[in-house]
C-alpha positions as CSV (number, residue, x, y, z in Angstrom):
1,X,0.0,0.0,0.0
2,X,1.9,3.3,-1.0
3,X,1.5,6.2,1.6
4,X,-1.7,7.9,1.7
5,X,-1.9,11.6,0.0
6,X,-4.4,13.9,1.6
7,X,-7.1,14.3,-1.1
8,X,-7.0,18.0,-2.3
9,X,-8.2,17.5,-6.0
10,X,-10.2,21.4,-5.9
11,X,-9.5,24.7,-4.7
12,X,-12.3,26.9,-5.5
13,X,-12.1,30.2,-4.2
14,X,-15.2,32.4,-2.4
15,X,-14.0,35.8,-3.4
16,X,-15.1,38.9,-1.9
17,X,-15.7,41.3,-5.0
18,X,-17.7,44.8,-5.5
19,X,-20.9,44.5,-7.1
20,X,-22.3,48.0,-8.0
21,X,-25.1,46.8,-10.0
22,X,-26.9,45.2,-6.9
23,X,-28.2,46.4,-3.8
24,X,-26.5,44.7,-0.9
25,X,-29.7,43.5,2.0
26,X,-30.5,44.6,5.4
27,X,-27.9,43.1,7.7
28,X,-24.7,42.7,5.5
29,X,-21.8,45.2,5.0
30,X,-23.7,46.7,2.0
31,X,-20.9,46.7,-0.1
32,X,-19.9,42.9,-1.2
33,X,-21.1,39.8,-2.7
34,X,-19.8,36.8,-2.5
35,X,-19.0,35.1,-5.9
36,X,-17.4,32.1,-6.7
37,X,-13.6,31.0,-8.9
38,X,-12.6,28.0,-9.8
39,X,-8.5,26.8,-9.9
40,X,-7.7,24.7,-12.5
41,X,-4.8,21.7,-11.7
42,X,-3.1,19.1,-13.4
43,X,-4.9,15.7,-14.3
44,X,-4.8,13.0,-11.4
45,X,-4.0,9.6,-12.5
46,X,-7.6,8.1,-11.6
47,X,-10.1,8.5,-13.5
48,X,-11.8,10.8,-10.8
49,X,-13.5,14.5,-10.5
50,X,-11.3,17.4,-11.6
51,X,-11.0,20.9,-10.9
52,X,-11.3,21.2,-15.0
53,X,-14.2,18.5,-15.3
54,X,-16.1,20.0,-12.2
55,X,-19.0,21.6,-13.5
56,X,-21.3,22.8,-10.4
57,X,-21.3,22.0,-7.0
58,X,-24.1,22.7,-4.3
59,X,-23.3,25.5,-1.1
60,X,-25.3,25.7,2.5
61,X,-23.6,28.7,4.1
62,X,-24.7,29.7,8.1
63,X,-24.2,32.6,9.9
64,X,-25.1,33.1,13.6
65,X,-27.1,29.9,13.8
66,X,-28.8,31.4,10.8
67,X,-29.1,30.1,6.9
68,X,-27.5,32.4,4.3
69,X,-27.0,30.2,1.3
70,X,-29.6,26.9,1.4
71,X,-29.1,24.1,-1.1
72,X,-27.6,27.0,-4.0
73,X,-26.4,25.3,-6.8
74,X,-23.3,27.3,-8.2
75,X,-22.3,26.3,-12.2
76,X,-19.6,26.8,-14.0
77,X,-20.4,29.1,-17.2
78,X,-17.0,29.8,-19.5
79,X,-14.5,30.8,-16.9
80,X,-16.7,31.8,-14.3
81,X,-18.9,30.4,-11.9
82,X,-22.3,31.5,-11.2
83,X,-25.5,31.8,-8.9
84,X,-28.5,33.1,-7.7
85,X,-30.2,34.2,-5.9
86,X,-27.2,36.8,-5.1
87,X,-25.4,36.1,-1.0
88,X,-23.8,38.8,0.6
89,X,-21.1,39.3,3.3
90,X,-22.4,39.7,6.3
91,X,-20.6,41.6,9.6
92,X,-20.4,38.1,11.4
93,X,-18.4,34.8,10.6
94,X,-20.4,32.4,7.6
95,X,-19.7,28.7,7.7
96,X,-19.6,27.1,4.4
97,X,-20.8,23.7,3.5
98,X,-20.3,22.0,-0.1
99,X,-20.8,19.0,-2.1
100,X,-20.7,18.4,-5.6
101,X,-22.4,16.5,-7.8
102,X,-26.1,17.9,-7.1
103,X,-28.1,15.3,-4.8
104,X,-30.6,17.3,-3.4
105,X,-33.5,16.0,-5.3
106,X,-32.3,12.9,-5.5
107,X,-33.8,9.3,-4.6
108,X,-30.4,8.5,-3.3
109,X,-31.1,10.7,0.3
110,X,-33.7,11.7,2.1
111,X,-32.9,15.5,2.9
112,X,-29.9,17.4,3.8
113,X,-29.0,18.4,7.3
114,X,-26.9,21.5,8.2
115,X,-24.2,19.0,8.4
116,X,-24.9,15.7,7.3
117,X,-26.4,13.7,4.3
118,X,-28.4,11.2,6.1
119,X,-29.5,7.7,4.5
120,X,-27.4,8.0,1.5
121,X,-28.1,5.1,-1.0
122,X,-24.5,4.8,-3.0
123,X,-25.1,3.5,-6.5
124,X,-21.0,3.4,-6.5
125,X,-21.2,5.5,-10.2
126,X,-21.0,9.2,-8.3
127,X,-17.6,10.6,-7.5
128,X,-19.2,12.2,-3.9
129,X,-16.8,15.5,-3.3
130,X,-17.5,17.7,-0.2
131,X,-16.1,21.1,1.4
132,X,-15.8,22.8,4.5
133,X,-14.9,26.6,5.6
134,X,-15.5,27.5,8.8
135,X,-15.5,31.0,10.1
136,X,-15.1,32.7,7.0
137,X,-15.1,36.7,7.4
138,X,-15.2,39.2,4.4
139,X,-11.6,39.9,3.5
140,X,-9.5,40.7,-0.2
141,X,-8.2,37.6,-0.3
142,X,-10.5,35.0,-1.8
143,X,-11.7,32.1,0.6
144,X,-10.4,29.0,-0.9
145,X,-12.1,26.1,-0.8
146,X,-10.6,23.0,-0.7
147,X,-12.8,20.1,-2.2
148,X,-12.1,15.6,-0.7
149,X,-13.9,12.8,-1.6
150,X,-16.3,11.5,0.2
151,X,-16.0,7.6,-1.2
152,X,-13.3,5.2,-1.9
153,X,-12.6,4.2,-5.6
154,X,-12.3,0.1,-6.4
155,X,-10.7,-0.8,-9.7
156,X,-10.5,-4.9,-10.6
157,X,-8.4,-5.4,-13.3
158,X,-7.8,-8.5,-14.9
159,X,-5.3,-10.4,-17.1
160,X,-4.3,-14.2,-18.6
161,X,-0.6,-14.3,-19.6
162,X,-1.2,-18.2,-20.1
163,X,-1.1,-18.7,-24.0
164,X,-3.0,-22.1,-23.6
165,X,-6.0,-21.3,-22.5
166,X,-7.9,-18.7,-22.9
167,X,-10.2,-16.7,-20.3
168,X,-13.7,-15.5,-21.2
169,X,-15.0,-13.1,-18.5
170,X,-19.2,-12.2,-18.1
171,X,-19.3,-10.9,-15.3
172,X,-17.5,-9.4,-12.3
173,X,-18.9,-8.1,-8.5
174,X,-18.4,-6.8,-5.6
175,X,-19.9,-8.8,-3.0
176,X,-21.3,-8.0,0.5
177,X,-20.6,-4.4,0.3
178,X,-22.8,-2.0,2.6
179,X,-24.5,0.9,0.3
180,X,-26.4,3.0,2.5
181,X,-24.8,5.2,5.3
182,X,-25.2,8.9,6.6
183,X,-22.4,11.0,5.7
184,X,-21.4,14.1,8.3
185,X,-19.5,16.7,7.6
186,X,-16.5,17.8,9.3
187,X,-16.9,20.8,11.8
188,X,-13.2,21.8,10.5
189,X,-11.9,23.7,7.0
190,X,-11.1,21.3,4.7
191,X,-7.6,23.2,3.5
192,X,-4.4,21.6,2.8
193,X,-2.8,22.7,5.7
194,X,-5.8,20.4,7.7
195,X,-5.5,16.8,7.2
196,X,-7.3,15.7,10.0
197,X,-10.6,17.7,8.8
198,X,-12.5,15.1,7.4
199,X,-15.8,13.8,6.9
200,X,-17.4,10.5,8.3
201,X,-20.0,7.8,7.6
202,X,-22.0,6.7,9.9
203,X,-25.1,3.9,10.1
204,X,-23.7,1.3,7.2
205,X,-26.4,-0.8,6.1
206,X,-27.8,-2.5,3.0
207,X,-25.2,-5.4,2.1
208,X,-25.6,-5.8,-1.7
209,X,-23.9,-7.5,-4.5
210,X,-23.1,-5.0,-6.6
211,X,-22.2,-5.6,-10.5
212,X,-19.3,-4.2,-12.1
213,X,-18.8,-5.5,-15.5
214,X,-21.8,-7.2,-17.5
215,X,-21.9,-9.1,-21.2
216,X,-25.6,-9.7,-22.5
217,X,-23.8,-12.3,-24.4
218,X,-20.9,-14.1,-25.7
219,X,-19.7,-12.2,-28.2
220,X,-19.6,-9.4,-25.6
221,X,-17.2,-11.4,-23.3
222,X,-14.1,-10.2,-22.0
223,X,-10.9,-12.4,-23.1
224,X,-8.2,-12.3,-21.5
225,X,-5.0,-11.5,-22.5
226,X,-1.4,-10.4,-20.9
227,X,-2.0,-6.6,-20.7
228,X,-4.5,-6.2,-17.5
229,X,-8.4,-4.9,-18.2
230,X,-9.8,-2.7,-16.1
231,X,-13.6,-4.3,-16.0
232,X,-14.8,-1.4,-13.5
233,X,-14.1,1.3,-15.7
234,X,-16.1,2.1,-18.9
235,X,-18.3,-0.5,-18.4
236,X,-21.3,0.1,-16.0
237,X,-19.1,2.8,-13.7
238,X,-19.5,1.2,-10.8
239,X,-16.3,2.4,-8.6
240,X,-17.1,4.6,-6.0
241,X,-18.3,3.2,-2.6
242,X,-18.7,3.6,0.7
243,X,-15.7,3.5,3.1
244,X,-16.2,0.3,5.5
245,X,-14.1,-2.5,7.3
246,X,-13.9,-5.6,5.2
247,X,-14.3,-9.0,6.8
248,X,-12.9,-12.2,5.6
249,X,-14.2,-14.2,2.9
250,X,-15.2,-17.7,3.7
251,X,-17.2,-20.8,2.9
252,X,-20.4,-21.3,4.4
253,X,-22.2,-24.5,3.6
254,X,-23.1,-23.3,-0.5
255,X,-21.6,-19.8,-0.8
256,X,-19.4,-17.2,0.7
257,X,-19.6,-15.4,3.5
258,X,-17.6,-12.0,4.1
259,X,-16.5,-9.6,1.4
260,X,-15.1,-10.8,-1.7
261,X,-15.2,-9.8,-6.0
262,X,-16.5,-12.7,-7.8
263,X,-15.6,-13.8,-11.4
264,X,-18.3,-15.6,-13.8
265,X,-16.4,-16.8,-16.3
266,X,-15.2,-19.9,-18.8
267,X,-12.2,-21.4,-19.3
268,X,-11.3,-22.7,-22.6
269,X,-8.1,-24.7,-24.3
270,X,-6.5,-22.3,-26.9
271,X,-5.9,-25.5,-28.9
272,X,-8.6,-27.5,-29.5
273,X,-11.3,-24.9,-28.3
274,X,-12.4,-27.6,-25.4
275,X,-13.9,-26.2,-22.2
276,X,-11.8,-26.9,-19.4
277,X,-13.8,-25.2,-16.5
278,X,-16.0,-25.6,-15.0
279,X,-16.9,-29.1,-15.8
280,X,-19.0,-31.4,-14.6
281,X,-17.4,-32.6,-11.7
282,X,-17.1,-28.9,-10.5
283,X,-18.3,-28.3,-7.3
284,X,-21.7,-26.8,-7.1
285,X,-20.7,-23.7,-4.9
286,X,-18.2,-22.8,-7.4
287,X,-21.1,-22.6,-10.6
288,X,-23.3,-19.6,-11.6
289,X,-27.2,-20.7,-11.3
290,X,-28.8,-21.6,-14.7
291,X,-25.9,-20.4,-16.3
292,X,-22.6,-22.6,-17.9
293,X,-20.4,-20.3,-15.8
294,X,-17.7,-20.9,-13.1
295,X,-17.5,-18.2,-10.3
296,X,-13.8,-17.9,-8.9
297,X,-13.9,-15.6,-5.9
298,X,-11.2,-13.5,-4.8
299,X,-11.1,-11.8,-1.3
300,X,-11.4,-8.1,-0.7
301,X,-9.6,-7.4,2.5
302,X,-6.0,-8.8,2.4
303,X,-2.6,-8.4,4.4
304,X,-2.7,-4.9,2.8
305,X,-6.2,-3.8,3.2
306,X,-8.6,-4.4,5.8
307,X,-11.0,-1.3,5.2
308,X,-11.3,1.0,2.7
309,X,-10.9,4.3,3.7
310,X,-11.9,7.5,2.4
311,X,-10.3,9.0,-0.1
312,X,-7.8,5.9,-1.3
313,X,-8.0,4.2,-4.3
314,X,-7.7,0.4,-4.4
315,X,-6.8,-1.3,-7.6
316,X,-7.5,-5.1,-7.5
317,X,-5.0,-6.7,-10.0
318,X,-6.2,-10.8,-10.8
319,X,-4.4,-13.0,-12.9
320,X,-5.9,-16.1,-14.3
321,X,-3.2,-18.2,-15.4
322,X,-3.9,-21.7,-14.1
323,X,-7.0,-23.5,-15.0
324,X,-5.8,-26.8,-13.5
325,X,-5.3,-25.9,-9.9
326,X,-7.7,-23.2,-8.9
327,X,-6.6,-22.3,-5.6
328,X,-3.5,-21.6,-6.7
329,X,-4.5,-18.5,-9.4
330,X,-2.3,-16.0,-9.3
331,X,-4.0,-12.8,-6.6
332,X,-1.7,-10.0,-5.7
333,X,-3.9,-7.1,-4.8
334,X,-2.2,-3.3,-4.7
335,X,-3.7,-0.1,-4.0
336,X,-3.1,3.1,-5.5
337,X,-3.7,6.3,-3.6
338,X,-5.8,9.2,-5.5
339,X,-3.6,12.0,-6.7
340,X,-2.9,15.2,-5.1
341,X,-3.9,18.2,-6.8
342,X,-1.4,21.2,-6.5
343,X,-3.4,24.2,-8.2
């Protein structure tokens, strides 16, 4: 596991700017509004939210116990970003809370809390980003806001360097994996200079099996070949969960028990075309119901990793290279951290 690089992947800046052409309300400094700047940064190397591909992102602001901004969706239009109804500074301290993408009319929550998203239903294809300032005052320097993800990001890639058989994939999951949780937002800026602000899930529930790569057929089966696919990516998005302790995966009677990616696939001689596996002396708990499929399972938590925390990537790397002795396929999981932006 490489060392873990705090996630700042967006600075947007609040800045404090004159605005002549509107009348500031009753109980602000009359003379600022706040508007909103985006800092581009280079490219991380997941395939993640971006500074560049960010295109809106959703502010509560408080001040004095009281609302200011509630649920304002803020877009990005050319260079700029932009909003309305129009905020202004006010003589006491605001407290900013962000998230991007927009989930406030979602059927993935319930309602939003001054500082939490409670009963959040992850589909795992959002890239969930949030933002804390805390205390903000009116000043010339913008407020920059410094954007973390909220999820961890699972990658399983796959490869067959084995030039006598020849792996056909249908379909890969994630097993076991908890999908509904609150999420709270840290009472803390989120800056650079504050690693330990950070938000938190709370109340796991909802154990699914959750797809992440499906063929409708054969022809739309993943080979395998030397150079390792990634069958998370590009295919139904599924990569973005919930951070939660992993248990160990084990046999129970039929099935598994404990959190583990499972494989439906077919294993064929390069030669002759024969099916090797599964066959018919195959165990039953190792077939795919009413299907001709094997299922080869691989566990989740490891030496290496025995959560998944928030903000890491894991990349799940599974070579199939050994159709003759099973428990001995090659599994060397790694995990990848997400890149640090540097605006």
């Amino acid at each position: 596991m490489k060392a873990f690089a705090l996630l700042s992947l967006t600075a947007l800046l609040f800045a404090a700017n004159a605005c002549s052409d509107n009348e500031a309300p009753a109980g602000t400094t009359g003379q600022h509004a706040i508007s909103f700047n985006a800092l581009a940064s280079k490219q991380p190397r997941s395939a993640a939210t971006t500074t560049a591909s960010l295109k809106s992102f959703v502010v509560y602001a408080f001040t004095g116990s009281k609302p200011l901004m509630e649920g304002v969706t803020v877009s990005r239009d050319g260079g700029l970003w932009t909003y309305s109804p129009t905020a202004y500074w006010p003589e006491t301290p605001v407290n900013f809370y962000a998230f991007s993408p927009d989930i406030s009319n979602s059927s993935q929550i319930t309602g939003i809390g001054s500082n939490s998203i409670p009963d959040f239903i992850n589909n795992s294809n959002i890239d969930l980003l949030y933002a804390v300032n805390i205390g903000e005052y009116e000043k010339p320097a913008p407020v920059a806001i410094n954007f973390r993800h909220a999820f961890a990001k699972v990658d399983v890639m796959m490869s067959s360097s084995n030039v006598d058989i020849q792996v056909k994939v249908s379909h890969v999951s994630l097993c076991n994996i908890y999908t509904k949780g609150t999420f709270r937002f840290p009472q803390a800026t989120t800056s650079p200079e504050n690693p330990e602000a950070m938000g938190s899930w709370t109340d796991l529930s909802a154990n699914q099996k959750i797809l992440t790569f499906y063929a409708i057929d054969n022809e739309s089966q993943v080979t395998l070949t030397s150079n390792p696919v990634n069958l998370t990516e590009g295919t139904l998005d599924t990569q973005f969960f919930l951070p939660q302790e992993l248990t160990k995966v084990e046999l129970a009677g039929n099935d598994y028990i404990g959190n583990f990616i499972q494989v439906d696939c077919e294993i064929y001689d390069t030669s002759s075309g024969a099916k090797l596996w599964p066959k018919s002396d195959t165990p039953s708990y190792m077939l795919v119901p009413h299907t001709d499929l094997g299922r080869l399972i691989f566990p989740l938590m490891t030496t290496n990793v025995e959560d998944w925390k928030m903000g890491y990537s894991y990349v799940y790397n599974i070579a199939i290279n050994n159709p003759a002795v099973l428990d001995a396929i090659e599994f060397e999981p790694t995990v990848d951290e997400y890149a640090e932006i540097n605006p």
